[in-house]
KETOR-877533 format. One record per residue (C-alpha): residue number from 0; y, z, x; chain; residue in one letter. Coordinates in steps of 0.1 Angstrom, whole numbers. Example, Ala and Ser with C-alpha at 12.3 -4.5 7.8 and 13.67 -1.06 7.14 Angstrom:
# KETOR-877533
[0, [-45, 78, 123], A, A]
[1, [-11, 71, 137], A, S]
END
This chain:
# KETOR-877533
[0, [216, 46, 107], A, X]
[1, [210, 16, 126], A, X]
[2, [187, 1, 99], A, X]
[3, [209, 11, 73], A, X]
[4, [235, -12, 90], A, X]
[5, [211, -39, 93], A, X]
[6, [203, -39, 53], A, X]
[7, [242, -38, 50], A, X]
[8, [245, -66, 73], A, X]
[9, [216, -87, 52], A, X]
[10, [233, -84, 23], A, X]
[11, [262, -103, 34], A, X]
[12, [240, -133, 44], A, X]
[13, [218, -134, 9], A, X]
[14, [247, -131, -12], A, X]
[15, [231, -100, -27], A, X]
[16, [251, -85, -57], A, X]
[17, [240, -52, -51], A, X]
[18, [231, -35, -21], A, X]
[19, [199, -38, -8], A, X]
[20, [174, -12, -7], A, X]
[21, [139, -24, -5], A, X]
[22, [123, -53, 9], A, X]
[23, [85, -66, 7], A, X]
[24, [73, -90, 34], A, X]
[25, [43, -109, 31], A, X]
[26, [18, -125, 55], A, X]
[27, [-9, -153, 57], A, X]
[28, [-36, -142, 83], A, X]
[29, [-68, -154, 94], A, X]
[30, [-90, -176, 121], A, X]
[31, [-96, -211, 113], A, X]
[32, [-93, -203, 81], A, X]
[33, [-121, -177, 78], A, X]
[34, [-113, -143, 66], A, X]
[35, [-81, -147, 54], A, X]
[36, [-59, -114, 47], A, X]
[37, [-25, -114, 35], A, X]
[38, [-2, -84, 40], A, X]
[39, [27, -64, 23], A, X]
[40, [47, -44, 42], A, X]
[41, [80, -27, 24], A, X]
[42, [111, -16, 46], A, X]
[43, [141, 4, 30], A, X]
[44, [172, 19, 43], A, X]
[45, [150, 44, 64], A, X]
[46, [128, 20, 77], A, X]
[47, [90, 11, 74], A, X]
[48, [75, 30, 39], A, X]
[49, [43, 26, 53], A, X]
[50, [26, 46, 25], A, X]
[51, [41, 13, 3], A, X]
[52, [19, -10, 28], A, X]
[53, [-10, -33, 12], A, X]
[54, [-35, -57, 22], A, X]
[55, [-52, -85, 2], A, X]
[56, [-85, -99, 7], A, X]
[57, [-81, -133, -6], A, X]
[58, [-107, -143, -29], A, X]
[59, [-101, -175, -44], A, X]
[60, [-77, -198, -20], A, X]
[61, [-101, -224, -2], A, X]
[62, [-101, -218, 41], A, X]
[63, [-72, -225, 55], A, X]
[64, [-52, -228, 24], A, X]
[65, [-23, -206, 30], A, X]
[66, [-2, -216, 2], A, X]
[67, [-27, -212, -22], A, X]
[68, [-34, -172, -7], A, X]
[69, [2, -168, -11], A, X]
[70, [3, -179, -43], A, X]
[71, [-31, -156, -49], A, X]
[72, [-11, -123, -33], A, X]
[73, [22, -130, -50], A, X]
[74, [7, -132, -82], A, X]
[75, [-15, -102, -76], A, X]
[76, [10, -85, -62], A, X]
[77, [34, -84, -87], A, X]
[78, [9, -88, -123], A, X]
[79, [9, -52, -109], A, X]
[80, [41, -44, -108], A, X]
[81, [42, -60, -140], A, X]
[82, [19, -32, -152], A, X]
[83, [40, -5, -133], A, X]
[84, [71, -19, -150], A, X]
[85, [61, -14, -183], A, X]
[86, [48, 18, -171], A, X]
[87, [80, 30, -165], A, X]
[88, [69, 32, -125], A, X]
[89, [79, 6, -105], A, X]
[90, [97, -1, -72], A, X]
[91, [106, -36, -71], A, X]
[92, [121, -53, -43], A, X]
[93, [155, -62, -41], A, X]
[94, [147, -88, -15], A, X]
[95, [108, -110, -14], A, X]
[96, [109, -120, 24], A, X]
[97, [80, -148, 33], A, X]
[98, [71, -154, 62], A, X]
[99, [65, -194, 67], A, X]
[100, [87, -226, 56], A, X]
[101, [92, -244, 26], A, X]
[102, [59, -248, 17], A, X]
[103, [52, -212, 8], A, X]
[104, [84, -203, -1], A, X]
[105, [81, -229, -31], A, X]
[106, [46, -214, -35], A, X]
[107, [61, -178, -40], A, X]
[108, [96, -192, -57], A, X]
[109, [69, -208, -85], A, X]
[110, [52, -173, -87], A, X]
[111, [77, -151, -90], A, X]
[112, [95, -169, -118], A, X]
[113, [65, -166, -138], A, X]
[114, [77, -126, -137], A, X]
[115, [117, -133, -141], A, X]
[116, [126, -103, -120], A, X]
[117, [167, -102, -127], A, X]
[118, [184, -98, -93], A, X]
[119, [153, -107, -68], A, X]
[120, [160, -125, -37], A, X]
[121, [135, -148, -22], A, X]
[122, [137, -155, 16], A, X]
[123, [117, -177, 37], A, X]
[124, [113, -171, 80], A, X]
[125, [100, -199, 99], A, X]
[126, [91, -199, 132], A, X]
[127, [113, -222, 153], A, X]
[128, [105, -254, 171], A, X]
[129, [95, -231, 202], A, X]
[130, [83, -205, 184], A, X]
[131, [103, -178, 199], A, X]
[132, [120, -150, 189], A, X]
[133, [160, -154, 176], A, X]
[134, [149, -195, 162], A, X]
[135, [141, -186, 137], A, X]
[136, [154, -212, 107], A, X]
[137, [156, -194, 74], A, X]
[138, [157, -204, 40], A, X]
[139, [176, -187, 8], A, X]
[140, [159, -194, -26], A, X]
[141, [189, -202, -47], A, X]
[142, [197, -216, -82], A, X]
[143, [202, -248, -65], A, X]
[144, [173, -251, -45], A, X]
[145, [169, -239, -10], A, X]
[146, [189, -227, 10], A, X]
[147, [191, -230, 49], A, X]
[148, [211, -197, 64], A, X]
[149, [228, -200, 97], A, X]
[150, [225, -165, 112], A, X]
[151, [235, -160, 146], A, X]
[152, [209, -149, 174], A, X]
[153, [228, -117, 180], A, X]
[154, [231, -103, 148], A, X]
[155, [217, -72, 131], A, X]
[156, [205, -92, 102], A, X]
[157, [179, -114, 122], A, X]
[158, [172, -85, 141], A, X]
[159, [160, -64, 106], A, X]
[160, [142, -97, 93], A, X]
[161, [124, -104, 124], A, X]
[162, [113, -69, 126], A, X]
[163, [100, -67, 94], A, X]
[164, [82, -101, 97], A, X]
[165, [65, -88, 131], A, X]
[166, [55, -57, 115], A, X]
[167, [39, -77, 85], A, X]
[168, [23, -99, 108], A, X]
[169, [9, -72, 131], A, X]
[170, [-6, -54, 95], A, X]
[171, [-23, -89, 91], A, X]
[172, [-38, -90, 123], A, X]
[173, [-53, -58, 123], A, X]
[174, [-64, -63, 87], A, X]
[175, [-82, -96, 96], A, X]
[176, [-94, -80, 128], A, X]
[177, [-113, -51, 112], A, X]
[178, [-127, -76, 84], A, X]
[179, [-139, -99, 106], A, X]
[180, [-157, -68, 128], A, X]
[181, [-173, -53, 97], A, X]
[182, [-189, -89, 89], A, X]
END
């Protein structure tokens, strides 16, 4: 129930036409740039569909390139639910939800219009200038460019996108870690 208010919450602050029911975050992770993993992790009204979860190894982005990896996931990610589409078996997100700045948001808004999803919101979490939790600044992909959204610290929306964006990043980690152990 609580999460289910949370989505409800969101929705208010993205503008969302319809309610939301799933969201995808995606990660950068690696270690000096060696290794790099991103991750997908996929929340709906329930909470974490961790069957839904996915990690990347990134092939082609040169070390420590993070916007080229998410341009490489993004575009892997979603040539196959492309596929799936036409398929007739997709689950596509309601709300994209990127964890980083501009800079890979732009990387991910210039992806995903390649695949003109109708109705797909694209959100950008930042860490702050301190980096802790509840500064957060966050940006709204709109038809007009970005967006910075002013949510307070308190409320259930940040709360749902910061856990989702720590539950990404913790998928990363542990990704990365058990690549870089097997090597």
């Amino acid at each position: 129930k609580n999460i289910e208010q949370r989505f409800i919450e969101l929705q208010k602050y993205i503008d969302a036409e319809s309610q939301l029911s799933r969201v995808e975050c995606f990660d950068i992770s690696h270690t000096a740039g060696e290794g790099t993993v991103a991750s997908c992790v996929v929340f709906d009204e329930s909470g974490p569909v961790k069957a839904d979860y996915r990690r990347f190894n990134i092939r082609n982005a040169a070390p420590g390139d993070d916007y080229a990896a998410m341009e490489e996931v993004l575009g892997r990610r979603f040539s196959r639910l492309d596929r799936e589409a036409q398929a007739g078996d997709s689950k596509i997100p309601d709300l994209v939800l990127i964890d980083g700045g501009k800079g890979q948001l732009g990387q991910a808004r210039k992806v995903l219009q390649q695949f003109q999803l109708p109705g797909l919101k694209l959100l950008g979490i930042a860490k702050g200038i301190s980096r802790r939790a509840g500064q957060e600044t966050l940006f709204l992909d709109t038809d007009e460019g970005l967006r910075e959204l002013a949510v307070p610290t308190h409320s259930p929306a940040l709360h749902l996108l910061e856990q989702v964006r720590d539950e990404a990043h913790r998928f990363g980690i542990t990704g990365h870690r058990q690549r870089r152990a097997k090597r």
